[in-house]
Each structure stands twice: as C-alpha cells, then as structure tokens.
C-alpha positions, -999 to +999 in steps of 0.1 A: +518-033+701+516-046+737+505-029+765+544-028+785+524-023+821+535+012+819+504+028+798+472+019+822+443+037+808+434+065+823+463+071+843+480+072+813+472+083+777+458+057+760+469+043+721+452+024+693+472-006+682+500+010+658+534+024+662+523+058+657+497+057+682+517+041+706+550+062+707+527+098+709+513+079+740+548+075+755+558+110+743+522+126+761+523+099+795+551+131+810+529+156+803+493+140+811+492+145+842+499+183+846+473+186+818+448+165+833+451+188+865+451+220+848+420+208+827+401+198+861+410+226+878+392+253+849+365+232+850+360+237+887+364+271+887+340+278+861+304+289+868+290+269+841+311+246+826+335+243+802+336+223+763+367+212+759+381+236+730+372+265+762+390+243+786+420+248+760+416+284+758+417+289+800+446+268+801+462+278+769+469+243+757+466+228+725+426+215+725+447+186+706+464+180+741+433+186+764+405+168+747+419+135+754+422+152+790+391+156+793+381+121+782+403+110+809+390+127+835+355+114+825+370+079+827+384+086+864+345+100+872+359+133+882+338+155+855+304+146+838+280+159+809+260+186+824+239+181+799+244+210+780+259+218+748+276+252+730+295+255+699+332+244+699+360+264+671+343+241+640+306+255+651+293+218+660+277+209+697+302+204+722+295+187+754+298+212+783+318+196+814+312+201+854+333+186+879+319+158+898 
C-alpha cells in the first residue's frame, strides 16, 4: 500500500500497511471529519473530561469510530491527557481528555 496523497495523517484516518486497513481508511476519510468535530465538541463542553468510550456515549457513535477520533485530535494538539483516569466499558483505566 502507498500512501495516494489523499490519506495525510491526521487529517485523514490513518491505515497500517494491508488492504484491509487501507480501504476502511478510505471508507472512514467521509465521515472523519464530522466525527472528529462532534468528539471535540463533547469534550469541550464537559466539566471534567471525557474517556473516549464517554465521548461515544455523548455523541452516540460507535467508540469503534471515535477512539481513533480522539487519537486524532491528540495528533492535531487540540485535546490532551488531563491526567486523570476512570474506567472505560471493559473496567480498565481510560485516559480522561480536555480540550486544549
């Protein structure tokens, strides 16, 4: 897999180097950046933060579909580890986001 110009991490999702990775990039790249905003604006507007599995349940996404949101927005410095953790849906430590 080659990197066509069109997929430019993390404007647009990003994919390992197989077939499968690659075409559920192109099939996400439409939808990334509603999902991107959405996830940025819960975080915002929460008092303390948000894991990612809670930014899911504000926006009602898949957390399969906002986690790599999240890591995105990360990448573009517009939310950071507060530091804190809570429990996700498995029970682990989850980082808690804050917008920048």
């Amino acid at each position: 897999m080659t990197d066509t110009g069109l997929m430019m991490y993390p404007e647009q999702p990003g994919f390992k180097n197989t077939q499968t990775s690659f075409v559920a990039a192109l099939d996400a790249a439409s939808e990334a950046p509603k999902l991107r905003l959405l996830t940025l604006r819960a975080i915002k507007a929460s008092e303390n933060g948000l894991t990612a599995d809670e930014a899911a349940a504000v926006t009602g996404e898949s957390v399969l579909s906002i986690r790599p949101r999240v890591t995105e927005l990360v990448k573009k410095d517009l939310v950071f580890d507060s530091g804190q953790r809570r429990p996700n849906v498995s029970g682990r430590k989850a980082i808690v986001w804050v917008a920048a």
